[in-house]
VEXBA-630859 format. One record per residue: chain; x, y, z of N, C-alpha, C in turn; residue in one letter. Coordinates in Angstrom, 1 decimal. Example, Ala and Ser with C-alpha at 12.3 -4.5 7.8 and 13.67 -1.06 7.14 Angstrom:
SEMAR  chain      nu      nv      nw     cau     cav     caw      cu      cv      cw  resn
SEMAR      A    13.2    -5.7     7.8    12.3    -4.5     7.8    13.2    -3.3     7.8     a
SEMAR      A    12.8    -2.2     7.1    13.7    -1.1     7.1    12.9     0.0     7.9     s
This chain:
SEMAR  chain      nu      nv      nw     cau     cav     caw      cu      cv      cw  resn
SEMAR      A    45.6    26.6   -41.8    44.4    26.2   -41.2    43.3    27.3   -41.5     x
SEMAR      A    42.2    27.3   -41.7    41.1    27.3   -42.0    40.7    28.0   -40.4     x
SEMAR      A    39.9    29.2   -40.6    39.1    29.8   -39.4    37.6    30.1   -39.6     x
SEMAR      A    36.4    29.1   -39.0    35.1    29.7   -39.8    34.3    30.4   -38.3     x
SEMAR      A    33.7    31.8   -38.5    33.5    32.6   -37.6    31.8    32.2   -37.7     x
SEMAR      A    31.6    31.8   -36.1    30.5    31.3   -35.8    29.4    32.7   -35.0     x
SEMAR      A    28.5    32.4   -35.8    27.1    33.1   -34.9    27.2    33.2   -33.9     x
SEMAR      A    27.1    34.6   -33.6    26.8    34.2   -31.7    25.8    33.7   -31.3     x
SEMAR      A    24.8    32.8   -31.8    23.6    32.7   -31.8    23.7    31.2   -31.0     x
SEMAR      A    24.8    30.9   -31.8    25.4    29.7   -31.8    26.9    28.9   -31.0     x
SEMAR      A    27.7    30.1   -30.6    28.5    30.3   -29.9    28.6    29.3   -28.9     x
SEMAR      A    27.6    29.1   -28.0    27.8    28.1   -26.6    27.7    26.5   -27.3     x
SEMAR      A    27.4    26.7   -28.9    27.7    25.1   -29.0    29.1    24.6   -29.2     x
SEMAR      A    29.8    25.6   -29.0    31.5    25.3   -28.7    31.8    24.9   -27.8     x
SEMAR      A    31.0    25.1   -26.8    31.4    24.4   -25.3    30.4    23.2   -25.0     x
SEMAR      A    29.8    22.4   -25.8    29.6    21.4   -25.9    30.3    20.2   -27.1     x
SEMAR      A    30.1    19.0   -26.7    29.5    18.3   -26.0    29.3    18.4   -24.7     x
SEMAR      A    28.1    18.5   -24.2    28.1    18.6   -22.0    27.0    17.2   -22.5     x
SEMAR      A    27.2    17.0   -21.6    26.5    15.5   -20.8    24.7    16.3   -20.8     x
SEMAR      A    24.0    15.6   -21.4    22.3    15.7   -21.2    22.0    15.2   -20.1     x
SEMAR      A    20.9    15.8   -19.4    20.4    15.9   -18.1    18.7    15.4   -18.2     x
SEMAR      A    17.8    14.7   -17.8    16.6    15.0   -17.9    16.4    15.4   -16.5     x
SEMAR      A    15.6    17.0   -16.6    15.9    17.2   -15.1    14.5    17.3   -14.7     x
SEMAR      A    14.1    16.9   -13.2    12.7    16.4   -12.8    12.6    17.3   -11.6     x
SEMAR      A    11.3    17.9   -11.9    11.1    18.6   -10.5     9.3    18.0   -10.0     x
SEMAR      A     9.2    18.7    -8.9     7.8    18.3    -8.8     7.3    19.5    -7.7     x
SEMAR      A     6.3    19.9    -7.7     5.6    20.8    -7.1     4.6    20.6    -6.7     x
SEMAR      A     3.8    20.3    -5.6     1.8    19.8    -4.9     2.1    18.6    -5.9     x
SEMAR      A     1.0    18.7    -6.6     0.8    16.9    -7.5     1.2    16.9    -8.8     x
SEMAR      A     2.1    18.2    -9.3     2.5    18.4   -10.8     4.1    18.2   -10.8     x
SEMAR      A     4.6    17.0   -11.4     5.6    16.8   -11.8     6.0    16.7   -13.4     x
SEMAR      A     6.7    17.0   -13.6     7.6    16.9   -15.2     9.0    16.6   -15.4     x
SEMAR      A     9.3    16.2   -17.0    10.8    15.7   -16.7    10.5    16.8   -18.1     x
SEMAR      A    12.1    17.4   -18.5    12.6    17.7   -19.2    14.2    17.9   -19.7     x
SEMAR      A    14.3    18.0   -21.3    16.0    17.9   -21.4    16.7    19.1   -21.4     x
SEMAR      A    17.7    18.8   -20.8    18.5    20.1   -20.1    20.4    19.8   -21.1     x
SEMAR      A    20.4    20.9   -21.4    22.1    20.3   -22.0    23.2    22.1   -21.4     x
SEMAR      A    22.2    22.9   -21.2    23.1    23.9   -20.1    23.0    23.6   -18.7     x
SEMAR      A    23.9    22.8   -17.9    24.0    21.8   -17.3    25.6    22.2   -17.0     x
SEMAR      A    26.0    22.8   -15.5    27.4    23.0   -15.6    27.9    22.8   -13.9     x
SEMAR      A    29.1    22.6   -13.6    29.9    22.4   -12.5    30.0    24.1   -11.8     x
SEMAR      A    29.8    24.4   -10.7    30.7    25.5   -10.4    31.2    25.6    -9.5     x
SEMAR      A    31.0    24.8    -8.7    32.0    24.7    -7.4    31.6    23.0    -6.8     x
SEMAR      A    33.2    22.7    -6.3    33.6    21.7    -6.1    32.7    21.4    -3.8     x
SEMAR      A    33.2    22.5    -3.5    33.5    22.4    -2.1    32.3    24.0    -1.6     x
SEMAR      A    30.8    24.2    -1.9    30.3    23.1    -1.7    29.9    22.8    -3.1     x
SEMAR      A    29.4    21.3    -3.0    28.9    21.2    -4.8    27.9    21.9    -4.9     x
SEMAR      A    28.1    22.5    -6.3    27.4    23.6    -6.9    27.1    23.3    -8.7     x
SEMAR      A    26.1    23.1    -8.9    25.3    23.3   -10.2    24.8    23.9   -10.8     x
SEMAR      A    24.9    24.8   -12.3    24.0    26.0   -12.6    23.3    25.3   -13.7     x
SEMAR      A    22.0    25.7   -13.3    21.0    24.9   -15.2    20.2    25.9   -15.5     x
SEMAR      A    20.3    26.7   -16.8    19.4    27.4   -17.3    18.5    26.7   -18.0     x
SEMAR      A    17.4    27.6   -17.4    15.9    27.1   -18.3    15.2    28.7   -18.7     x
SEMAR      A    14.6    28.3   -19.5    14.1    29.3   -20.5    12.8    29.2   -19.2     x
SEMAR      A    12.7    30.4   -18.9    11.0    31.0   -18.1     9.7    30.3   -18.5     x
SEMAR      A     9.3    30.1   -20.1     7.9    30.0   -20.4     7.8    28.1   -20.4     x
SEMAR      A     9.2    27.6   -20.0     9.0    25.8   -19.9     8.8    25.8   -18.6     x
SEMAR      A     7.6    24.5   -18.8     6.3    23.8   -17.6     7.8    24.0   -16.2     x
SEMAR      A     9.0    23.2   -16.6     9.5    22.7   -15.6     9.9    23.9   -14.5     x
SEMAR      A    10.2    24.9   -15.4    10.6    26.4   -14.7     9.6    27.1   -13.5     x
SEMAR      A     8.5    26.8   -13.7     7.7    27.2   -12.4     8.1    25.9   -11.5     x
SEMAR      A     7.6    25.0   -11.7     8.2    24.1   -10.8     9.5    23.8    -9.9     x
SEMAR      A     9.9    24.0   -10.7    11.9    24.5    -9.8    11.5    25.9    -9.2     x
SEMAR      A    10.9    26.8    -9.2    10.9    28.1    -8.8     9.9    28.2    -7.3     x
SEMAR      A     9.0    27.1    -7.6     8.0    26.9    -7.0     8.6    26.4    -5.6     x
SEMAR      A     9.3    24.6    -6.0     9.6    24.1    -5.0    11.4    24.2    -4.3     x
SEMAR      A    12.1    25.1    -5.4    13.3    24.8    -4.8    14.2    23.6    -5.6     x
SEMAR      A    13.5    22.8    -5.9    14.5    21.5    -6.1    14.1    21.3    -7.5     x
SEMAR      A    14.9    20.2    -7.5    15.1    19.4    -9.1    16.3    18.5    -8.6     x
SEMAR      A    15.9    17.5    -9.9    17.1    16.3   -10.1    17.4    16.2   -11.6     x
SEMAR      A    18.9    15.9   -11.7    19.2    15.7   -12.9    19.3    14.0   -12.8     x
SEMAR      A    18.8    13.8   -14.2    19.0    12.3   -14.2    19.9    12.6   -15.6     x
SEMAR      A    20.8    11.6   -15.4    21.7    11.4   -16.6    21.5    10.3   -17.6     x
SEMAR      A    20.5    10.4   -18.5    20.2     9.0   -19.8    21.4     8.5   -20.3     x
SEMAR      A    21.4     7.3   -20.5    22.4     6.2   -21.0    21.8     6.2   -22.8     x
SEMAR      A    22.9     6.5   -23.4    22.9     5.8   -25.2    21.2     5.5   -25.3     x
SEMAR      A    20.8     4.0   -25.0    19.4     3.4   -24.8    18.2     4.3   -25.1     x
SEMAR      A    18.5     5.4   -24.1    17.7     6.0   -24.4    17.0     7.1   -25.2     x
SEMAR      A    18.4     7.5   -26.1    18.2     8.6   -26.9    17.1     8.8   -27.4     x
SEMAR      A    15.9     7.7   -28.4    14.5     8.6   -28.5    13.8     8.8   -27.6     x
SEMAR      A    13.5     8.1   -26.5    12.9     9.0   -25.6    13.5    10.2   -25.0     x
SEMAR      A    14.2    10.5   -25.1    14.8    11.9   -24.9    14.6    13.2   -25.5     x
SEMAR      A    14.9    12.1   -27.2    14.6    13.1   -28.6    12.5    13.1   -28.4     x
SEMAR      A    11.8    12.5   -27.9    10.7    12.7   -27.5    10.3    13.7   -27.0     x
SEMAR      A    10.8    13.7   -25.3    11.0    14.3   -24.2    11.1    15.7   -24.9     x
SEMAR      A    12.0    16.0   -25.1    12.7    17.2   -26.0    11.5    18.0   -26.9     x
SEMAR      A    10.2    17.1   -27.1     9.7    17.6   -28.5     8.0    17.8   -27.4     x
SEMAR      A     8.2    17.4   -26.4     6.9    17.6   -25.7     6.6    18.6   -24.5     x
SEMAR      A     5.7    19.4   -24.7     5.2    20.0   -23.2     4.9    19.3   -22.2     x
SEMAR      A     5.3    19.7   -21.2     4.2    18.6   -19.9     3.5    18.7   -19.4     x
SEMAR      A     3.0    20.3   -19.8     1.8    21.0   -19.8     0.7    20.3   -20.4     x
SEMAR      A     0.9    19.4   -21.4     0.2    19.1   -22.0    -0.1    17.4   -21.7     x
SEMAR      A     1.0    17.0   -22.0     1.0    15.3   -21.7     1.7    14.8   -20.3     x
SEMAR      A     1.7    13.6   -19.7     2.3    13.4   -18.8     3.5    12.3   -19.2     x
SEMAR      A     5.2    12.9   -19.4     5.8    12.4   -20.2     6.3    11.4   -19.2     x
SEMAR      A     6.1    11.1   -18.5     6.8    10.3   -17.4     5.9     8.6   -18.3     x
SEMAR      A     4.5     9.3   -18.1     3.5     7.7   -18.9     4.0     7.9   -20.4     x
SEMAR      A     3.7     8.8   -21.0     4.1     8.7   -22.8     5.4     7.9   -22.9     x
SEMAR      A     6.4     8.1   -22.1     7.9     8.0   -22.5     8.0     6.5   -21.4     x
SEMAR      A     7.0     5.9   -21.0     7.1     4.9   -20.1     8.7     4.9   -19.1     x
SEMAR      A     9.0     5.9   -17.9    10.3     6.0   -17.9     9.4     5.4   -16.0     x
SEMAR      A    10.0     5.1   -15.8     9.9     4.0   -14.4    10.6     5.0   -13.2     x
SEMAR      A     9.7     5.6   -12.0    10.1     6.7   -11.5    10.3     5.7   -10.1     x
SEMAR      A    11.1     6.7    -9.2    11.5     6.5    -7.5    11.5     7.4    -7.0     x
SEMAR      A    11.6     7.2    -5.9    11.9     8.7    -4.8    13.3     9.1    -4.5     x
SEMAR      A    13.5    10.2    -4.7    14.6    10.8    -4.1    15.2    10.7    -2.8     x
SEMAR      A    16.2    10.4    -2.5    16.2    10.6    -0.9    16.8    12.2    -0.4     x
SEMAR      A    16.7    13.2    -1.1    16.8    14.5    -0.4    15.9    15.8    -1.0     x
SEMAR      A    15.2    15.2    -2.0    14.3    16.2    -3.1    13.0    15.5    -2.8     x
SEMAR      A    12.1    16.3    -3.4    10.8    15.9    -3.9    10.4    15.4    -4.9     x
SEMAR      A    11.7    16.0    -5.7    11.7    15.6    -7.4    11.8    14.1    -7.4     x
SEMAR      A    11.1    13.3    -8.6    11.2    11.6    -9.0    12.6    11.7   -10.0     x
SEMAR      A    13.3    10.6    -9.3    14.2     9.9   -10.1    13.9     9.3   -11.4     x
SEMAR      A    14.8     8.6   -12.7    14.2     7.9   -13.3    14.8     6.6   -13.0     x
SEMAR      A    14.5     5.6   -13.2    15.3     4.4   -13.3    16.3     4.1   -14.2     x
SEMAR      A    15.4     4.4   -15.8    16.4     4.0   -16.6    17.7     5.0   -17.0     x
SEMAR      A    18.4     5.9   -15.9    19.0     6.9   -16.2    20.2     6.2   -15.4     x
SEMAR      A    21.7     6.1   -15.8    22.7     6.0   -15.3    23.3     6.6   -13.8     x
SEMAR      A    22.3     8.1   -14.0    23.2     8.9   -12.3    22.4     9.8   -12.2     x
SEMAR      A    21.9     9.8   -10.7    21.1    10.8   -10.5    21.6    12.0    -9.8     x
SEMAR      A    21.8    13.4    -9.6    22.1    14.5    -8.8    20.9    15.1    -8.2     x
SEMAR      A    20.7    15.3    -6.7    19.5    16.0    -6.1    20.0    16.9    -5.8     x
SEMAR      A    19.4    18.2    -6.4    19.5    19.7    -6.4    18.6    20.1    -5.6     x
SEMAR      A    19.0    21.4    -4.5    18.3    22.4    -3.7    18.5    23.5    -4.4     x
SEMAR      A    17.6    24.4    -4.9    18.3    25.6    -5.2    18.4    26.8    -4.2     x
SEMAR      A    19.9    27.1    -4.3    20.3    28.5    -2.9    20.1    29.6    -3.8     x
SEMAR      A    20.2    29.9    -5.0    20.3    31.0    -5.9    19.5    31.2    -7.4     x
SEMAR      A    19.2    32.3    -7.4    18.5    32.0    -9.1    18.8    34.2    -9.2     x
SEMAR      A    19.4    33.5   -10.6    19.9    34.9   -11.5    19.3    34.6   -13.2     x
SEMAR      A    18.5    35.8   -13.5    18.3    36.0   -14.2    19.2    36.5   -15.3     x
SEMAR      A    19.5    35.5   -16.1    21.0    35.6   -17.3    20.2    35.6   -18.9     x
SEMAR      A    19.9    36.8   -19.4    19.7    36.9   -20.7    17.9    36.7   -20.8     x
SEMAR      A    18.3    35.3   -21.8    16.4    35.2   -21.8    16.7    34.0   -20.9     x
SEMAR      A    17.4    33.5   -20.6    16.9    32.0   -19.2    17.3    32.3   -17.7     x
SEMAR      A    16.8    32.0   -16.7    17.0    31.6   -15.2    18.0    30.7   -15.1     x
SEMAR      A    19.0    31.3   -14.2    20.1    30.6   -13.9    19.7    30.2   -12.4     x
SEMAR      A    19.2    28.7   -12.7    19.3    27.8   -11.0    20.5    27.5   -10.5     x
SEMAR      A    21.1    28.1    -9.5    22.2    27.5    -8.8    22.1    27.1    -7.8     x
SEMAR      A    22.1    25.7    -7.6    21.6    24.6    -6.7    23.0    24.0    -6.4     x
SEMAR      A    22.5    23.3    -5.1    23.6    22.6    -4.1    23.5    21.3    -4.3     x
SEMAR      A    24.3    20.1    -4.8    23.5    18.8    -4.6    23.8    18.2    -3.6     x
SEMAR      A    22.5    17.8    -3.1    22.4    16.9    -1.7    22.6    15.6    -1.5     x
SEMAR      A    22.3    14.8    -3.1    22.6    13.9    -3.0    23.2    13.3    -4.3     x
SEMAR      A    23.8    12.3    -4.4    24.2    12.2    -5.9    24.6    10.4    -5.6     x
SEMAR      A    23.6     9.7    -7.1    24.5     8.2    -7.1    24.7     7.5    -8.9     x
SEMAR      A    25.0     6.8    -8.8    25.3     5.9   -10.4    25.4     4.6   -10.4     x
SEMAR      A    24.6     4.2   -11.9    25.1     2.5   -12.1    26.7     2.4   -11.7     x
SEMAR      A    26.9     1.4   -10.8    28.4     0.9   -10.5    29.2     0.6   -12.3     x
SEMAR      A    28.5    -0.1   -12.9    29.1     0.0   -14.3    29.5     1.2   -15.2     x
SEMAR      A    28.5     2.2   -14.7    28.6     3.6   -15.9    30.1     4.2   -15.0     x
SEMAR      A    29.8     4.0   -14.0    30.4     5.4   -13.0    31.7     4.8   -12.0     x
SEMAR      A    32.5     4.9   -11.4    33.5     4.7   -10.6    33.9     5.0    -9.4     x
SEMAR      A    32.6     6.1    -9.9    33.4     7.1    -8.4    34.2     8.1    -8.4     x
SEMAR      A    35.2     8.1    -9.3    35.7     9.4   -10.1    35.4     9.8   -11.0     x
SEMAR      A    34.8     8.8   -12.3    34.3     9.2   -13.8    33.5     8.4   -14.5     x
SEMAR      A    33.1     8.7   -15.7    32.3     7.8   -16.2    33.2     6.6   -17.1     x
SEMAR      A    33.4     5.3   -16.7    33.7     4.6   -17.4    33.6     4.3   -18.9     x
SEMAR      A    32.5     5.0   -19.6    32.3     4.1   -20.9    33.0     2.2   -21.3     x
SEMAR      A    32.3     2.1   -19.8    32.5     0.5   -20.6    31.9    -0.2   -21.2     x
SEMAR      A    30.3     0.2   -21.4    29.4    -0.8   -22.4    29.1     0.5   -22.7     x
SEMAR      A    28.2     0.2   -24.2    27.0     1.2   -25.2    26.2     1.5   -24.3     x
SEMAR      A    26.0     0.5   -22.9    24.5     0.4   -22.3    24.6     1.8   -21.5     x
SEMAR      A    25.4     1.7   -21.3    26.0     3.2   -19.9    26.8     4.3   -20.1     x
SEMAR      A    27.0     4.5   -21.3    27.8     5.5   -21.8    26.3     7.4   -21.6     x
SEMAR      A    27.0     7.9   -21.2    25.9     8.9   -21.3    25.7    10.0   -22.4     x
SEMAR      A    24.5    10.2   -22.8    24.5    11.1   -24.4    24.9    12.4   -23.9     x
SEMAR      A    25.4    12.9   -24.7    26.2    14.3   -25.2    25.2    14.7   -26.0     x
SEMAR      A    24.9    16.3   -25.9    24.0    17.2   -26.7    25.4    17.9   -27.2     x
SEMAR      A    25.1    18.1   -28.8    25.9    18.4   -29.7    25.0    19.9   -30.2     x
SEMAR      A    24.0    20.3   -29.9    22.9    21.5   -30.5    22.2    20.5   -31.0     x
SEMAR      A    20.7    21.3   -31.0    19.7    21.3   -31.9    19.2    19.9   -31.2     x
SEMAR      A    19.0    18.8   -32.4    18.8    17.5   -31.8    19.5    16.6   -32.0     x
SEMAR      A    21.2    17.0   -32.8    22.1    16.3   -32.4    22.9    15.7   -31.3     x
SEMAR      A    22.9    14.5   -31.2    23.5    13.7   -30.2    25.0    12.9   -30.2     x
SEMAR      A    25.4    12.5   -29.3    26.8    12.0   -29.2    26.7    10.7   -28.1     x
SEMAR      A    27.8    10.3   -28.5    28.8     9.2   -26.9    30.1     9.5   -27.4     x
SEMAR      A    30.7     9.7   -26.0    32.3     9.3   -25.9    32.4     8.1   -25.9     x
SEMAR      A    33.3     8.0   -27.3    33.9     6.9   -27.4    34.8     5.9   -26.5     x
SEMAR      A    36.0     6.5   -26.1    37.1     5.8   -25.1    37.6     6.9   -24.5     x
SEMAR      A    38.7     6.5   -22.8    39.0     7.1   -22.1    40.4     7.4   -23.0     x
SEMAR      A    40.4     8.2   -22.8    42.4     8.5   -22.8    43.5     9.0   -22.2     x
SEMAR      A    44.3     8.7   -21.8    45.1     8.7   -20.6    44.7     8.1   -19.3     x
């Protein structure tokens, strides 16, 4: 076997595929969505979520500002608007109209849902540590739900293309899990 010695630069793209997140916060009348792929579990009991974001993105004062955020989890469907999302400030545009994504209200955040997203998690943030060049939000989620088709209740089904959720692979490569096993 063959051993090829990876950049540290590059290093955390070993621990992906992780599940893509567009995460939404909102603050007074400024809301944005953006894509998130450091996105991690850290505690079960209470739930606990860490997302780094890089300081100089729109959505970072926002989370800082108000405390909250939601992650919305995109299905397959919608990978260019993501690969969009991904390529835009919200400083600049309002990607919610550019990316026509159909918003709702949270029932424990401030942050807007999307519609066309498989699962949503509503984040409080209890903690923020400064890790390298990004802010580590460690939020509680208050609320959490899913398409009954994508999701079970214990996992993600992958039973249609329609609800499978994208995997960030680096860069702007993307993924689906294919089938369950075991």
């Amino acid at each position: 076997m063959s051993t090829l010695e990876i950049d540290l630069s590059r290093a955390t793209r070993l621990l992906q595929p992780g599940p893509v997140a567009l995460v939404t916060a909102k603050f007074k009348n400024k809301a944005n969505v953006f894509v998130a792929a450091w996105v991690t579990n850290v505690s079960n009991d209470p739930p606990l979520v860490a997302l780094a974001v890089y300081p100089a993105r729109f959505t970072h004062d926002l989370i800082q500002k108000s405390g909250q955020f939601a992650l919305n989890i995109p299905p397959r469907p919608l990978l260019e608007k993501v690969k969009k999302i991904a390529e835009t400030s919200g400083e600049d545009v309002d990607k919610f109209v550019t990316n026509k994504l159909t918003l709702y209200e949270a029932k424990q955040v401030n942050a807007p849902l999307i519609v066309e997203c498989v699962g949503h998690l509503e984040c409080g943030v209890v903690d923020t540590v400064r890790a390298g060049n990004h802010t580590l939000f460690l939020a509680e989620i208050v609320a959490a739900s899913a398409e009954e088709l994508a999701f079970d209740g214990e996992r993600w089904t992958l039973a249609d293309a329609s609800v499978k959720p994208l995997h960030h692979l680096g860069g702007s490569a993307y993924a689906v899990l294919e089938k369950i096993e075991g």
